[in-house]
N, C-alpha and C positions, 0 to 999 in steps of 0.2 A: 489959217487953213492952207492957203497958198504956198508958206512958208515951211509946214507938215511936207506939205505934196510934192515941194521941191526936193525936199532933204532924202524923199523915198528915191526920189526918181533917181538920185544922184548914187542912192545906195545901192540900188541896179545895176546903174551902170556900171560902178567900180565890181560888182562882182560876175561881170559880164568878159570886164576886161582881163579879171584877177585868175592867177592859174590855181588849179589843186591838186596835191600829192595824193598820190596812192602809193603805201612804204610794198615793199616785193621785199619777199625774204628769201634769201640762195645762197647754198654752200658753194664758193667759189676755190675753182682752185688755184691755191697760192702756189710759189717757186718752192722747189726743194731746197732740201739740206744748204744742199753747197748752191743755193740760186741758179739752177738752169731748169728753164722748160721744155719738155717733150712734146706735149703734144700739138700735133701737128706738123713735125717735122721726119724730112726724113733720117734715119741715123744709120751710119754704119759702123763695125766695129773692126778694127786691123790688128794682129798680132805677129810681134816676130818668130821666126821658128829658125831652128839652129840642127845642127846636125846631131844631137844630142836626142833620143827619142824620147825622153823622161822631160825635157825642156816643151818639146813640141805637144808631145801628151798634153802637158798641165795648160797650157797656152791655149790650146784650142777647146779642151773643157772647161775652161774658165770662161772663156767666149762667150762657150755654149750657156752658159751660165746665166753669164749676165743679158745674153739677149734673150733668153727666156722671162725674165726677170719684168725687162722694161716692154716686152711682148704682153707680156700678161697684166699690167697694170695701165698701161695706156692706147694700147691695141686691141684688146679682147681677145688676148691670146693669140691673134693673127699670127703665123711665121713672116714677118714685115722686113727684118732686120738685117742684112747681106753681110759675111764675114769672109773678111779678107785675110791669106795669108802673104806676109814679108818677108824674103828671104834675109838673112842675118848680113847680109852684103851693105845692106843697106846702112847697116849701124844705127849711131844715137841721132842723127840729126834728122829723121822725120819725126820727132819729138817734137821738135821744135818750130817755132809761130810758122817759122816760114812752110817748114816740110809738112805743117799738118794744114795749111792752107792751099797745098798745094794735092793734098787728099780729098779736099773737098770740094777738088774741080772734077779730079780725076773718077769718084766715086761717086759724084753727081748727089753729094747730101749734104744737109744742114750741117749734121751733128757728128763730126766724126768721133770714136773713141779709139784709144792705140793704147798697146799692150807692149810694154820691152820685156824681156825674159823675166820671169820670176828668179827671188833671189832663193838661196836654198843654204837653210847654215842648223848644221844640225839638225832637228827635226822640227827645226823653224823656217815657215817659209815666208815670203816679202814680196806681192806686187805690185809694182805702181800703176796704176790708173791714168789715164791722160784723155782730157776730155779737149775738144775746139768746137765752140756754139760759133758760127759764120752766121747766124741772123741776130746775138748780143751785140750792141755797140757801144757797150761799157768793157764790160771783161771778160774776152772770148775764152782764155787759156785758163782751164782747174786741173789741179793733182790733187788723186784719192790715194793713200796708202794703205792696202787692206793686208792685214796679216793673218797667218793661220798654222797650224802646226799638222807634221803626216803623225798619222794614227796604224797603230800596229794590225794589222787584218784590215785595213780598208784599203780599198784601192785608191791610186794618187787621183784616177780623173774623177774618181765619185768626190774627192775633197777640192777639186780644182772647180767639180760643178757645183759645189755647195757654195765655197767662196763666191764666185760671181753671182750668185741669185744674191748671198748677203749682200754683196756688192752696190746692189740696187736700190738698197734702200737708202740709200744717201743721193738718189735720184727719185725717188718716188716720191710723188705731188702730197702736199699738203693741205688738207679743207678747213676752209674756215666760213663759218655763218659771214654772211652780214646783210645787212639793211642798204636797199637800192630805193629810191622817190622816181616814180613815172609822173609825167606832169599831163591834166589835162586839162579841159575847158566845163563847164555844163551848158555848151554855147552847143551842144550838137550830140547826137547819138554814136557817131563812128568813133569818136576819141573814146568811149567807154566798150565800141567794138574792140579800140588798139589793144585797150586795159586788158579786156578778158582774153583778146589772144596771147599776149606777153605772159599772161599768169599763167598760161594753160601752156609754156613751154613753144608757143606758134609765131615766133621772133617776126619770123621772116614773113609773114600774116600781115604783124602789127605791123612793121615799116612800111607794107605796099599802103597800110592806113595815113600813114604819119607823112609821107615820102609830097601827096599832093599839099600839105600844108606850108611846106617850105616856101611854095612860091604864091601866099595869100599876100596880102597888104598890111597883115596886121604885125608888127614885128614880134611881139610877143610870141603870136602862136608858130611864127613861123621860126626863132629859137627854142620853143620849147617842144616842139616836133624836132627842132634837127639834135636838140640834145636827146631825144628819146632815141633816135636812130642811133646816135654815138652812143648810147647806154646800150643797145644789141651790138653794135657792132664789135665792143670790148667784151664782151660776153661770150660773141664768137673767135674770140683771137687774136680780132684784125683792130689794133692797135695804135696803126697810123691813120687807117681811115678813122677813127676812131674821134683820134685828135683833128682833124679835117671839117669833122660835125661839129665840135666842140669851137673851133675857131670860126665857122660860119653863123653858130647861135652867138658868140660874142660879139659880133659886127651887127648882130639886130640889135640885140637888147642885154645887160647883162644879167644873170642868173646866177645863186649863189651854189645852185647845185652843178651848173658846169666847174667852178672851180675845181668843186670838188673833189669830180671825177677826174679832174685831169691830172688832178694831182696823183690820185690813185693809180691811174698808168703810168706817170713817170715811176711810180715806183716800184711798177717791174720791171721797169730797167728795160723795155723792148722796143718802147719809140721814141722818137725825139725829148 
């Protein structure tokens, strides 16, 4: 009997200590096309314009284009997007790492995109795209080639504003389902408050839940509190902090679900 009553006791205890997953299902969104992320940043777009008024037309409806584009898919349609024109003095070398890093001091934004003239051959036309993400610390510089042809009875800037809205879908976010694990305890009623906030979309709820657990005594709860904070915190964008949670629940105890996750944000390519 003694022997019974020990074996309970001990099976208590280990499920006193032991965490439990609750799976969270969410369409996250993934990098585009050409891997850059929008949201959250600010973006401007620059084109150059030439004495040419057939040049400058298509230049600045194609702008218009594409800032509608990426307005409407990660703004709410907000006008968010400032467009700048270049006079052609400038030439090819704000193209380049250096000159379009030096756009994104002077324009005060993440994302710059630049426009050089469209090419015009026959009734084929050729723009290149130039994109510099200044918050990527893999690979800031992408080229889009978008082509398109003039149409007899249309007008050039209704095809210049088509082009750039097409334009955007080689920047437009891609969702994908997956499967997230919230860890809790059955040691307490607030850890199944954190749950129902986090499922109800109330991130910022659950962490002011989770936020006092960090500093309990138990190592356990207080990695698997800081990894629930690092699971909102990538949720909301913030990536480095993200990895910051992830590295203080490693120093308690180790968890097979910080892995995980951390592996998951290296491979957005947005923090360390």
């Amino acid at each position: 009997m003694k022997r019974i009553f020990a074996i309970a006791v001990a099976a208590i205890l280990l499920c006193a200590c032991s965490y439990q997953r609750y799976a969270l299902n969410l369409s996250l969104m993934e990098p585009s096309y050409i891997n850059i992320g929008i949201s959250g940043k600010d973006v401007a777009i620059a084109y150059l314009e030439s004495d040419d008024e057939r040049d400058t037309l298509f230049s600045n409806a194609f702008a218009t284009g594409l800032a509608q584009g990426i307005e409407r898919d990660y703004f709410n349609g907000k006008n968010v997007i400032d467009i700048y024109r270049l006079p052609c003095e400038v030439g090819e070398d704000y193209l380049e790492t250096g000159g379009m890093e030096d756009m994104v001091m002077e324009f005060d934004s993440d994302l710059v995109i630049c426009l050089p003239l469209a090419e015009f051959s026959g009734n084929k036309i050729s723009q290149t795209v130039y994109l510099y993400d200044a918050m990527d610390s893999l690979s800031r510089r992408r080229v889009i080639k978008k082509l398109g042809s003039l149409v007899d009875g249309v007008d050039l800037g209704d095809i210049a504003l088509s082009m750039g809205e097409d334009t955007e879908v080689a920047l437009k976010p891609n969702w994908s389902a997956r499967e997230f694990n919230l860890l809790y305890f059955d040691s307490g009623r607030n850890w199944y408050y954190a749950i129902y906030a986090a499922a109800n979309d109330k991130w910022d709820e659950a962490v002011d839940i989770w936020m006092p657990y960090v500093t309990k005594e138990s190592p356990i709860q207080k990695a698997c509190a800081a990894y629930n904070i690092a699971l909102a915190c990538f949720l909301h964008g913030e990536h480095s902090l993200a990895l910051e949670w992830l590295d203080f629940a490693d120093g308690c105890t180790e968890l097979q679900e910080s892995g995980e996750l951390r592996n998951l944000i290296k491979s957005y390519g947005r923090a360390g």
